[in-house]
DOKOL-653127 format. One line per field, with one value per residue: residue number from 0; residue in one letter; x, y, z of N, C-alpha, C in turn. Coordinates in nm, 3 decimals, m for minus. Atoms other than C-alpha are relative to their C-alpha. Layout:
residues N
i = [NUM|...]
aa = [A|...]
nx = [X|...]
ny = [Y|...]
nz = [Z|...]
cax = [X|...]
cay = [Y|...]
caz = [Z|...]
cx = [X|...]
cy = [Y|...]
cz = [Z|...]
This chain:
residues 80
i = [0|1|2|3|4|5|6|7|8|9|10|11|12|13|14|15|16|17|18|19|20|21|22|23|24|25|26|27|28|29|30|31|32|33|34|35|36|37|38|39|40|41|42|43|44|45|46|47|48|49|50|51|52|53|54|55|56|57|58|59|60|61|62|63|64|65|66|67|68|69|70|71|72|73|74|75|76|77|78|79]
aa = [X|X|X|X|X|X|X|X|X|X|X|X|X|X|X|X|X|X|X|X|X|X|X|X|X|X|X|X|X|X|X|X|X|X|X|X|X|X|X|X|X|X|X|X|X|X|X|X|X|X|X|X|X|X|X|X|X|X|X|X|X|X|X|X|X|X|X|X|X|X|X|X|X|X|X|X|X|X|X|X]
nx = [m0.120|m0.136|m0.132|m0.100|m0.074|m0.153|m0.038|m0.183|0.030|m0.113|m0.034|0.093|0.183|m0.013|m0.069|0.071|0.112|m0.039|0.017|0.123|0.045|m0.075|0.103|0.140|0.022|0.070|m0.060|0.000|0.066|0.143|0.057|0.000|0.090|0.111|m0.036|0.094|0.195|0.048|m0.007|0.140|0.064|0.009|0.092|m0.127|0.023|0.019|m0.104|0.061|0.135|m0.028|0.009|0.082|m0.002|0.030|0.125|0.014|m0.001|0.116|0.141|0.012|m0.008|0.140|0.016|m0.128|m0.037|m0.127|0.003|m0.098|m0.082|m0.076|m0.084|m0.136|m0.010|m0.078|m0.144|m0.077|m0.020|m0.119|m0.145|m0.101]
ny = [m0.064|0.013|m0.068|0.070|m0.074|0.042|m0.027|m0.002|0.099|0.053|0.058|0.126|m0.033|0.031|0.162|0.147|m0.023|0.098|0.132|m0.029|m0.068|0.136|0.094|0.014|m0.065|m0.085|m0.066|m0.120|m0.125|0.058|0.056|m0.147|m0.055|0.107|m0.045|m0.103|0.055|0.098|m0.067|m0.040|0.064|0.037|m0.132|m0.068|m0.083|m0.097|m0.061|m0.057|0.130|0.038|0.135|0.041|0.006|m0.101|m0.048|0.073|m0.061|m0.084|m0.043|0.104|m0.120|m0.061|m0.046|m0.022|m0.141|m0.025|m0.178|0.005|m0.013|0.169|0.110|m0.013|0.062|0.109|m0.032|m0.053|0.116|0.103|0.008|m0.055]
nz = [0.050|m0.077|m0.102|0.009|m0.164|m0.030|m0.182|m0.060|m0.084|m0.073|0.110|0.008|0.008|0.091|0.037|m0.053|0.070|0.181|0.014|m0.065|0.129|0.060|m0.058|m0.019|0.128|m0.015|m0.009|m0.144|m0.015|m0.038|m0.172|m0.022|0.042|m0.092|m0.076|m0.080|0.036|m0.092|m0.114|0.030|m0.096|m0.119|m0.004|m0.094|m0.125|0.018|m0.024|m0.131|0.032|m0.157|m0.028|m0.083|m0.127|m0.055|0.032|m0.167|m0.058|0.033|m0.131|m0.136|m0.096|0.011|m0.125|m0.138|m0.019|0.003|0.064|0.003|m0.096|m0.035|0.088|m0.033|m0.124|0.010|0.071|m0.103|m0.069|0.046|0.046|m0.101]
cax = [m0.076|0.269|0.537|0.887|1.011|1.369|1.420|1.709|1.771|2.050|2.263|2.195|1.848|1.865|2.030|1.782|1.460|1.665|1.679|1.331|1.253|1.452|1.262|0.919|0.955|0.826|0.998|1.104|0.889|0.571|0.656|0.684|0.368|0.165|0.301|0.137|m0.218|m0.192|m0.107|m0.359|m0.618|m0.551|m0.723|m0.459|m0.483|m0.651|m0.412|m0.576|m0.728|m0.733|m0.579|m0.745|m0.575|m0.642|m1.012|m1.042|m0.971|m1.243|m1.510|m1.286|m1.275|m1.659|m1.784|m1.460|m1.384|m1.051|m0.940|m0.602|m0.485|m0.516|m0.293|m0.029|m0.058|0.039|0.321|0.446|0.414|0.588|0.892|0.991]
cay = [0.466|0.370|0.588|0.572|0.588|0.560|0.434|0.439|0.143|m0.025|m0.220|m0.529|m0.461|m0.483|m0.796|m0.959|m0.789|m0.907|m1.262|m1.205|m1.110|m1.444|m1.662|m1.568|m1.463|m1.142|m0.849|m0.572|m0.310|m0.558|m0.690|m0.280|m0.221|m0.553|m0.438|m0.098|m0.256|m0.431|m0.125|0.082|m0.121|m0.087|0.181|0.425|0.573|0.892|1.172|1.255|0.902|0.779|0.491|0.212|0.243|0.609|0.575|0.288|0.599|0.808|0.905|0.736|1.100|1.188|1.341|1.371|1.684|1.745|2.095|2.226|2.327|1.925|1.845|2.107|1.953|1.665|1.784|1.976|1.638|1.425|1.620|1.776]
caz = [m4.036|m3.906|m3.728|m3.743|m3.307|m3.210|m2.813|m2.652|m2.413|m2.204|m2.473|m2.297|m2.284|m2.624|m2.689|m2.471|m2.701|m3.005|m2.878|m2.756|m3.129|m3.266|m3.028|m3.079|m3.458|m3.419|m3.468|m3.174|m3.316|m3.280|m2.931|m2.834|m3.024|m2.866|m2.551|m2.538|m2.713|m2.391|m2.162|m2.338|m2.195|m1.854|m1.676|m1.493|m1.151|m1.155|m1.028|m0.704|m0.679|m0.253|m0.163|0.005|0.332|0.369|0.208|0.524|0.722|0.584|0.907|1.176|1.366|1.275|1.582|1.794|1.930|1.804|1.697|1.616|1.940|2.027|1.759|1.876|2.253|2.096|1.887|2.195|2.413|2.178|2.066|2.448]
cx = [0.117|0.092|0.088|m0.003|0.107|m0.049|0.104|m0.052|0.165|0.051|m0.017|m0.102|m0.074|0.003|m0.119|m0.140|0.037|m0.034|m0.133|m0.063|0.049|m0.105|m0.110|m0.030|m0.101|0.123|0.008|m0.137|m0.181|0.019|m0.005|m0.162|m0.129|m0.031|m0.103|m0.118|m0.035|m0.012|m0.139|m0.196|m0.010|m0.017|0.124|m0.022|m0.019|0.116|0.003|m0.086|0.027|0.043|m0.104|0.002|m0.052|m0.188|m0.085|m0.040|m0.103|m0.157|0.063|m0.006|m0.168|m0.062|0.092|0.044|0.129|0.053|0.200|0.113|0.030|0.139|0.155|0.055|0.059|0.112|0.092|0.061|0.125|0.103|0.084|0.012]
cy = [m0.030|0.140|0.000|0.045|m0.090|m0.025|m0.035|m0.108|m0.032|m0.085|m0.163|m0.079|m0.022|m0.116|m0.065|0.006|m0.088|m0.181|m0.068|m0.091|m0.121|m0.095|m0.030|0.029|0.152|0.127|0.111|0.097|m0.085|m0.061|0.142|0.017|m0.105|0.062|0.127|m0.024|m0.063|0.128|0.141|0.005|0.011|0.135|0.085|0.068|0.140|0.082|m0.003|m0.161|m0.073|m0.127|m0.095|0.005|0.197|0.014|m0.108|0.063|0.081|m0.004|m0.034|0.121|0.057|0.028|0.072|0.159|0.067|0.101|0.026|0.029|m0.139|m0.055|0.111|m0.051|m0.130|m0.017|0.043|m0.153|m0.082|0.061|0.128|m0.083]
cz = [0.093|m0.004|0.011|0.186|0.035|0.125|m0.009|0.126|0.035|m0.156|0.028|0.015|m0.145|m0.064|0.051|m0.106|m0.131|0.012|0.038|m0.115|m0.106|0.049|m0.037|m0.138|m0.035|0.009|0.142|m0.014|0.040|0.120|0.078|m0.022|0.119|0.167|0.110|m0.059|0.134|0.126|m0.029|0.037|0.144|0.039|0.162|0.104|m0.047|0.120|0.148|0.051|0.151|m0.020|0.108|0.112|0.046|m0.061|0.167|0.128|0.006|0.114|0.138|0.139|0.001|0.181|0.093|m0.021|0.029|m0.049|m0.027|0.151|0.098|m0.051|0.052|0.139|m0.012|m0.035|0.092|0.108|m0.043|m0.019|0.150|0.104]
């Protein structure tokens, strides 16, 4: 079942889809539609999802006997 959907876009953002849409014989609303068949597909970062440099990080303190009153000794150090 089709949809009617308005977007709103830069005007010469436009122009360039139109000549897009000339070029490739294909209308706007099917290079839009192709578009998201293609983004659809692609599998989206979960919300909460670690990156690699902080999952890298993951154990590098295991053992160490670091507590919070280290971390204010340090905070105190560095900013007097």
């Amino acid at each position: 079942m089709n949809a009617k959907l308005t977007l709103r876009m830069d005007k010469k953002l436009i122009e360039v889809a139109k000549a897009y849409s000339k070029k490739t014989g294909k209308s706007v609303s099917r290079i839009v539609a192709d578009l998201f068949e293609v983004v659809k597909t692609e599998k989206l970062p979960e919300e909460n999802q670690v990156t690699p440099t902080v999952s890298s990080l993951r154990g590098v303190l295991k053992g160490a006997k670091v507590d919070e009153a280290d971390y204010r000794k340090y905070l105190e150090d560095k900013h007097l």
